[in-house]
C-alpha positions as CSV (number, residue, x, y, z in Angstrom):
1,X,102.2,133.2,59.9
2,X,102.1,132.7,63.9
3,X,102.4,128.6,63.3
4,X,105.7,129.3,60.7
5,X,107.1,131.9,63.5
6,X,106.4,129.1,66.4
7,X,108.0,126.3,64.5
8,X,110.9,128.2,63.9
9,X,111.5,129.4,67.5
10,X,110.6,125.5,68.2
11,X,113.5,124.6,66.7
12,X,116.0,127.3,68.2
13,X,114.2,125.9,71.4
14,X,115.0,122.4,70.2
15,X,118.5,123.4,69.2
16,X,119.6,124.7,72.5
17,X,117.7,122.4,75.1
18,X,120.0,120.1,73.0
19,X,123.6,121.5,73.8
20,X,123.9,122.1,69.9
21,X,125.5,125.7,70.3
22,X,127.6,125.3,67.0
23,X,123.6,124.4,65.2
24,X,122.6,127.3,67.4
25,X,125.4,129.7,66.0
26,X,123.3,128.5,62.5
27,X,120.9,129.6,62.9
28,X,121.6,133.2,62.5
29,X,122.8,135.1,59.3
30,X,126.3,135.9,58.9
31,X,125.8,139.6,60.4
32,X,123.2,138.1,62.9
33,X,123.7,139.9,66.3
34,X,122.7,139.0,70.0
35,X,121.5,141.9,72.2
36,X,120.7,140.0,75.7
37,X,119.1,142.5,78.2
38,X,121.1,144.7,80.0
39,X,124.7,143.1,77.8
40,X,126.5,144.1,74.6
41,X,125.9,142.8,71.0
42,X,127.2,139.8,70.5
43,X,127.9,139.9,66.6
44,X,128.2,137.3,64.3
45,X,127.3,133.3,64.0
46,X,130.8,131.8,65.9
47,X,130.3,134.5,68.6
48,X,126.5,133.7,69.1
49,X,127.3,130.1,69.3
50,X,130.0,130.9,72.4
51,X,127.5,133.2,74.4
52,X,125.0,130.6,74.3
53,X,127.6,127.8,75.5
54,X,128.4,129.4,78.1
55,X,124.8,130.4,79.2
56,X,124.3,126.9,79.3
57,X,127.7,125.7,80.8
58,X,126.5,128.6,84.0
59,X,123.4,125.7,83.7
60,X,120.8,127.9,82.0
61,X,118.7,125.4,80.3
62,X,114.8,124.4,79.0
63,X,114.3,127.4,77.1
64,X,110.6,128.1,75.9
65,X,109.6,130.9,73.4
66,X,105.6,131.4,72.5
67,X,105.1,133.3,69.5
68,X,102.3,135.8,69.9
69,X,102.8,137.8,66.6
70,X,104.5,137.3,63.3
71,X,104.5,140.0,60.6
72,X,106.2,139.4,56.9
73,X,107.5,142.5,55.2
74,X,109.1,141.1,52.2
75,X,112.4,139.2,53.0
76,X,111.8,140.2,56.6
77,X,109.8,138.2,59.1
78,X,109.5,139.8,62.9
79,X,108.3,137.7,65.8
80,X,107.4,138.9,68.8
81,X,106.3,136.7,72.0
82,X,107.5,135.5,75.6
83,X,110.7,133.5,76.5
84,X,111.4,131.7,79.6
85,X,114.3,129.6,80.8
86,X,115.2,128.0,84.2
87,X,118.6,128.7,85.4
88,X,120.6,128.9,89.3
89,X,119.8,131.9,91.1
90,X,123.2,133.3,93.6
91,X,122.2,130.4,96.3
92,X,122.5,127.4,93.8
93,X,118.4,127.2,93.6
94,X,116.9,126.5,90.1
95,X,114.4,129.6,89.3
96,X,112.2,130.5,86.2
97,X,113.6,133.7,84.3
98,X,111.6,135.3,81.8
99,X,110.5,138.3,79.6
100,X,109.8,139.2,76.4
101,X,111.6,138.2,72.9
102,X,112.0,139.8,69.6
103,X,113.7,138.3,66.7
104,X,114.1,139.9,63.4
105,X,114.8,137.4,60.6
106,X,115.4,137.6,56.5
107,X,115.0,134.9,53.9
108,X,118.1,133.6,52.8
109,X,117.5,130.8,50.4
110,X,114.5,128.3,51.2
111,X,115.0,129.5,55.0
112,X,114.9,132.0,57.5
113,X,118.1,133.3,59.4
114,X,117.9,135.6,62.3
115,X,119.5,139.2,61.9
116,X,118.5,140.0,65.2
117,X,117.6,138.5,68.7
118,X,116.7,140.4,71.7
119,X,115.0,140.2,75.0
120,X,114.2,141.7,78.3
């Protein structure tokens, strides 16, 4: 199950590093929220897709998740693992974020759409 949960946050990876914000948004279900560390729910697919372009137009970019645990529970699917990201710091500087990354996703048809997506 951990190779299935990588190559699914390989492609959210994929998807962003690429500017595709409106494939992004797509990637979540219909009630899919956002809870970014520290920030308020960001709710639904058209919503999702804005946060994350303007994450990336503040020049956030090269996002990286390692799965270290997958567990199916029926429709469900919960991945756990590590997130990092380079982005400015105040001074202009590029610096390394990083924490760790939850998503909770459900089956919805031959795939899997994210219900929710948090870090810290």
């Amino acid at each position: 199950m951990n190779a299935q949960g990588q190559a699914i946050a390989d492609r959210w990876d994929q998807t962003f590093n690429k500017g595709d914000t409106t494939g992004l948004g797509q990637l979540y279900s219909a009630e899919g929220q956002v809870i970014p560390a520290g920030g308020s729910p960001v709710r639904g697919a058209q919503a999702i897709a804005s946060f994350f372009a303007d994450l990336q137009a503040k020049g956030f970019k090269d996002h990286k998740i390692t799965v270290q645990d997958a567990t199916t529970k029926g429709d469900t699917l919960i991945l756990t693992g590590r997130w990092q990201l380079n982005g400015p710091t105040e001074g202009g500087d590029t610096q390394s974020y990083g924490g760790n990354w939850v998503n909770v996703l459900e089956r919805q048809g031959d795939g899997w759409r994210t219900v929710l997506h948090t870090w810290n």
